[in-house]
C-alpha positions as CSV (number, residue, x, y, z in Angstrom):
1,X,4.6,7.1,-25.3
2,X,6.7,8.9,-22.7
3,X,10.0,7.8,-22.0
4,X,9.4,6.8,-18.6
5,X,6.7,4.4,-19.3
6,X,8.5,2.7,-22.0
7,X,11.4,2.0,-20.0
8,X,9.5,1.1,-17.0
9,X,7.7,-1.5,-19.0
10,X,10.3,-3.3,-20.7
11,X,11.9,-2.8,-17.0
12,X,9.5,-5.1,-15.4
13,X,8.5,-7.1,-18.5
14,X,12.6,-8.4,-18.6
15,X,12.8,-8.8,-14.9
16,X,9.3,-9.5,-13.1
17,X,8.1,-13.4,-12.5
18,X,4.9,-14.2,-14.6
19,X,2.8,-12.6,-11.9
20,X,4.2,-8.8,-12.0
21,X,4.4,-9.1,-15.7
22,X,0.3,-10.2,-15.3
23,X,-0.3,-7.1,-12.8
24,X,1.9,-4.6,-15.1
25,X,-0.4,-5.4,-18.0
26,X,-3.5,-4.6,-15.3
27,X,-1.9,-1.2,-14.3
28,X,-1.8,-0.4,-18.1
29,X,-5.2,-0.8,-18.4
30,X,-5.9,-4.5,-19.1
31,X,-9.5,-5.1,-17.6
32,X,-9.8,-8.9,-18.2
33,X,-8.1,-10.7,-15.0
34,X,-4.8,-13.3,-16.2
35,X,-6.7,-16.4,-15.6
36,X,-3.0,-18.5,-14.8
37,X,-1.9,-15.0,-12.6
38,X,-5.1,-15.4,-10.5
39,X,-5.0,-19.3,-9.8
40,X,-1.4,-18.3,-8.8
41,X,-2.1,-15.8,-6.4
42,X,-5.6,-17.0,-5.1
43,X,-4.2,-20.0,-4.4
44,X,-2.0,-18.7,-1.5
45,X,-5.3,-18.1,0.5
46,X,-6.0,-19.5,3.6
47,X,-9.0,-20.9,5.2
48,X,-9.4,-17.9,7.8
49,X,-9.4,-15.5,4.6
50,X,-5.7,-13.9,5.1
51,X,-2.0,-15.0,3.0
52,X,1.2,-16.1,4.1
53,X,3.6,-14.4,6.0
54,X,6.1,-13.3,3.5
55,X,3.8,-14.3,0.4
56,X,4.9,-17.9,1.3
57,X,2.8,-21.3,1.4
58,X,3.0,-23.2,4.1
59,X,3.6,-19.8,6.8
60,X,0.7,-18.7,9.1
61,X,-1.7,-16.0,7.8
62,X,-0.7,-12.2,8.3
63,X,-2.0,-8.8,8.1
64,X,1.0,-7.7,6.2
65,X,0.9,-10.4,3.2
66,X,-3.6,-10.1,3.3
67,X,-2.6,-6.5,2.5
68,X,-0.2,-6.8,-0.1
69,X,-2.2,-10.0,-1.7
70,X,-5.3,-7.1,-1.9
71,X,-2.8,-4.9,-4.0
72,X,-1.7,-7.3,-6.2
73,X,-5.8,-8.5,-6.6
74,X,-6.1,-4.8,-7.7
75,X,-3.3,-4.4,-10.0
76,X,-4.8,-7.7,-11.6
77,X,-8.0,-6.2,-11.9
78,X,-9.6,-9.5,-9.4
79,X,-12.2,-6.6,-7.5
80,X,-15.0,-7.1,-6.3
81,X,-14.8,-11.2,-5.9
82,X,-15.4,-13.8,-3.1
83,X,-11.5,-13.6,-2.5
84,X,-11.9,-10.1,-1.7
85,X,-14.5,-10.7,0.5
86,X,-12.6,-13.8,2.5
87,X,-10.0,-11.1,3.3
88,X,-11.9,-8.7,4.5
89,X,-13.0,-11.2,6.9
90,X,-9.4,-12.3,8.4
91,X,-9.4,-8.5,9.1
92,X,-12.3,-8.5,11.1
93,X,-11.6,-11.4,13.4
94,X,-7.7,-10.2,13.7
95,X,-8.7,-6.6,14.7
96,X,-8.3,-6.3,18.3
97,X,-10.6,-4.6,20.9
98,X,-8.7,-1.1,21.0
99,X,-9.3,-0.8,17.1
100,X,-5.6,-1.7,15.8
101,X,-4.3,-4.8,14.4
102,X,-0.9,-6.6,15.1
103,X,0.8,-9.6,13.8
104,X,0.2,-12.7,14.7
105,X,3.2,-14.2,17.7
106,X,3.3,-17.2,15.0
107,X,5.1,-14.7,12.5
108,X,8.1,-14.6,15.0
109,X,9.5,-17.4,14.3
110,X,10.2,-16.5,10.3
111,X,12.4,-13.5,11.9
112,X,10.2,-10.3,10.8
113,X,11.9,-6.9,10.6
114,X,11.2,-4.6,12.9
115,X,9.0,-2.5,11.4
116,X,5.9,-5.6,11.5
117,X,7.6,-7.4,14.6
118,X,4.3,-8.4,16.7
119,X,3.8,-6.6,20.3
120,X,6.3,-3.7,19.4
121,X,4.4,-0.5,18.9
122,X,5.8,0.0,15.8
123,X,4.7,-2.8,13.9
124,X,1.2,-2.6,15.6
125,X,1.5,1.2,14.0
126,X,2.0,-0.3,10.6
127,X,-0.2,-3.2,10.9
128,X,-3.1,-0.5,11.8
129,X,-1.8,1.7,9.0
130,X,-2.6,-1.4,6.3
131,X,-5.2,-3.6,7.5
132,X,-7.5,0.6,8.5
133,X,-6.6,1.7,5.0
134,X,-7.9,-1.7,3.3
135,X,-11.0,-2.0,5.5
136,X,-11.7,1.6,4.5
137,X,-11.8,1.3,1.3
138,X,-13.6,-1.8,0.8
139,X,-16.0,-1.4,3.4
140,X,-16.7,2.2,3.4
141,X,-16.3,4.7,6.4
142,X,-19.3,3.7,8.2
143,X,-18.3,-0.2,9.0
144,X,-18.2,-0.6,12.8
145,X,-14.8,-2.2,12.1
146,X,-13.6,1.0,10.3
147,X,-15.0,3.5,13.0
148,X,-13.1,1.7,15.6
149,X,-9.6,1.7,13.7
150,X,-10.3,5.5,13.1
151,X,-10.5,6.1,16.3
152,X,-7.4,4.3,17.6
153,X,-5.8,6.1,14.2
154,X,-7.2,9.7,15.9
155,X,-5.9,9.2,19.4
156,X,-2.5,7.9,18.4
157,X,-2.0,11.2,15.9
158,X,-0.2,14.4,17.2
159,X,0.3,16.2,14.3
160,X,4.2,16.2,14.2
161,X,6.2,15.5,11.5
162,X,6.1,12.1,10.7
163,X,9.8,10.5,11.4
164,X,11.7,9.0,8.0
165,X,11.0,5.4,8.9
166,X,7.5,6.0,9.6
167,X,6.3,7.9,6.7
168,X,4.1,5.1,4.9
169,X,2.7,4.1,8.1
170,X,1.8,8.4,8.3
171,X,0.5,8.3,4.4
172,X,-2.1,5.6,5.0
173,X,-3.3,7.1,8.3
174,X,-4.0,10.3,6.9
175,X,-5.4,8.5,3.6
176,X,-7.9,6.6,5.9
177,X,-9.0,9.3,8.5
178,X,-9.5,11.4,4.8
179,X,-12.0,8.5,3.5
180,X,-13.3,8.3,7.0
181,X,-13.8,12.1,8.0
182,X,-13.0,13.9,4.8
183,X,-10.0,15.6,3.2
184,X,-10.6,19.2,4.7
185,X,-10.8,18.4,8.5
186,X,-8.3,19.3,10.7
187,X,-6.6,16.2,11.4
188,X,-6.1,15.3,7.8
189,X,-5.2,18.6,6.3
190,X,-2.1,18.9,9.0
191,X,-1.4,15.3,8.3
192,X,-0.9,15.8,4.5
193,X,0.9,19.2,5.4
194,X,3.6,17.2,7.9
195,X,3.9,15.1,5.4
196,X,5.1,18.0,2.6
197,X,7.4,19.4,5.0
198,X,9.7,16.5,5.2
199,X,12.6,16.7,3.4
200,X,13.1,15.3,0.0
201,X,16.2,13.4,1.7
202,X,14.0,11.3,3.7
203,X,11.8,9.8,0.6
204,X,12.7,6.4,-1.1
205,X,10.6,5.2,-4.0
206,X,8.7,2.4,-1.6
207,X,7.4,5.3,0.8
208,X,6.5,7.9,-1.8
209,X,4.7,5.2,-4.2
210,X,2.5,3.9,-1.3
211,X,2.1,7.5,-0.1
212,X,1.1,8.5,-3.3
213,X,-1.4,5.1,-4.1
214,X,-3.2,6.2,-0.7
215,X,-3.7,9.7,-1.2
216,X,-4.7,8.8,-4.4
217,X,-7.4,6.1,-3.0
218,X,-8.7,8.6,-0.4
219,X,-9.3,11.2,-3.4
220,X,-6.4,13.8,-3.6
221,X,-5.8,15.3,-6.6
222,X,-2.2,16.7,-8.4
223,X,-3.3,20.5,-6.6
224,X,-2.4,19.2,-3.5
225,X,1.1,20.4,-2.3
226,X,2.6,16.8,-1.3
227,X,1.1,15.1,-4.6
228,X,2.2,18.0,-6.7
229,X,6.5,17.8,-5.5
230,X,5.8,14.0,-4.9
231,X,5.0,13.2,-8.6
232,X,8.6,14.8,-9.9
233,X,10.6,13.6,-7.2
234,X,9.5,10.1,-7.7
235,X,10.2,10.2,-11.7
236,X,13.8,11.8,-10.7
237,X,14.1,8.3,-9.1
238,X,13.7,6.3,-11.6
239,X,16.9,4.8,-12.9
240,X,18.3,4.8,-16.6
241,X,17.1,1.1,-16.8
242,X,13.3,2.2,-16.7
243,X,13.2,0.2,-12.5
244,X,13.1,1.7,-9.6
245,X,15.4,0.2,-6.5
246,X,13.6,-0.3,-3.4
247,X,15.2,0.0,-0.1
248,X,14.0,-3.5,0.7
249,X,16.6,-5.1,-1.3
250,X,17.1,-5.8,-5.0
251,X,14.9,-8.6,-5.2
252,X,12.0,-6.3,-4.5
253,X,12.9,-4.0,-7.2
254,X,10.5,-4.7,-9.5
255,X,7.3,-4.7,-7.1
256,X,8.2,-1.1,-6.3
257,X,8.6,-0.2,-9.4
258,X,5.1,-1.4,-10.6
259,X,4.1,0.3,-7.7
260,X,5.9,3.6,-9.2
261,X,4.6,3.1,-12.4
262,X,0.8,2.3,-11.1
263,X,1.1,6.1,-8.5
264,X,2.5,7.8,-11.8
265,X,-0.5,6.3,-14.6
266,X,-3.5,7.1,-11.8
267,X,-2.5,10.9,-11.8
268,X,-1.5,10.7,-15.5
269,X,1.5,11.5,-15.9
270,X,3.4,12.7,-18.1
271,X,0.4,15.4,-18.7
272,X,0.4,16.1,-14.3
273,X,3.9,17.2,-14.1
């Protein structure tokens, strides 16, 4: 076994809660859900289909937790199920008429960062990013739902580089308008190529895992120039320890690093780089 995945495991099995220890043993390969994991997680659904602001009960449903609840239901191996389905639904009655998604106003009260802050552009950006890239791929490209974020997605893109705070919102835009319109056209291929320019500096280990999961999900392969430097770079980040930190604070060090680990496996490495 490569020395990266066996430190990365004992990483997360002597530091995740029961849950991220359930989900590692999914991104190894496990294909039979946790039972205990799933009751845990499931039951954090609301009625109206979406989670918790901040994964916590008791909070109003948000399009930021839905999305990273639908990650977790992956990495416990939980799709397709009625869950799924109740999520995809919150989506639909949360989009809004232009084709993007925000946070609901009841969020503000649990003091968001910026970055998901309701009625501020950029947290409508991000919002669009997650809840477009989901939709996408459970739905498929055609769903009236998904044609109407792509086209919110299209209008909003210039083709600039992406700025550093803004480059997972950029990964999962590009990854949807791929599933959505295909990897070679026009839009997507300069998408992917602003995102190889930008400098190596700019990358922390959240932003290049969740680039890499949704370039991944929209079907790019290691010959593509971003995938091909990202794979490297994010290994050179690893720390002795076998985690990865994430620049959302310590206590979030282990969900990026599953998230590391799980980009890494789906391109197989160690035999990719």
């Amino acid at each position: 076994m490569h020395a990266y995945l066996t430190t990365a495991i004992a990483f997360i099995r002597d530091n995740g809660d029961e849950l991220e220890r359930a989900r590692l043993t999914g991104v190894l390969g496990r294909t039979r859900p946790d039972a205990k994991a799933a009751r845990a997680l499931l039951g954090r659904q609301h009625d109206d289909g979406g989670f918790p602001f901040g994964m916590i009960s008791g909070r109003p449903s948000a399009v930021t937790a839905t999305a990273t609840a639908l990650q977790w239901m992956v990495d416990l191996r939980l799709l397709p199920s009625p869950h799924v389905e109740r999520a995809i639904g919150f989506f639909l009655i949360t989009q809004r008429p232009d084709g993007s998604w925000d946070e609901s106003p009841a969020v503000l009260k649990f003091d968001p960062p910026p970055h998901i802050r309701p009625g501020h552009p950029v947290g409508r950006a991000y919002c669009t990013a997650l809840a477009g890239f989901w939709m996408t791929r459970l739905t498929g490209s055609r769903h009236d739902s998904v044609q109407r974020a792509a086209s919110y997605l299209r209008a909003k893109r210039n083709g600039d580089r992406p700025p550093p705070e803004m480059l997972t919102v950029d990964a999962l835009e590009v990854a949807t308008l791929a599933m959505v319109e295909g990897k070679g056209a026009d839009l997507v291929r300069s998408g992917v190529a602003a995102l190889a320019d930008v400098g190596e500096e700019h990358w922390n280990t959240d932003a290049l895992g969740a680039a890499l999961a949704a370039l991944y999900a929209a079907g790019f392969g290691i010959d593509e120039r971003f995938v091909a430097w990202a794979l490297p770079r994010l290994l050179a980040l690893q720390r002795p320890d076998g985690g990865w930190f994430s620049a959302s604070g310590s206590d979030h060090d282990v969900d990026v690093s599953l998230q590391a680990l799980g980009a890494l496996l789906v391109f197989g490495v160690p035999s990719a780089v």
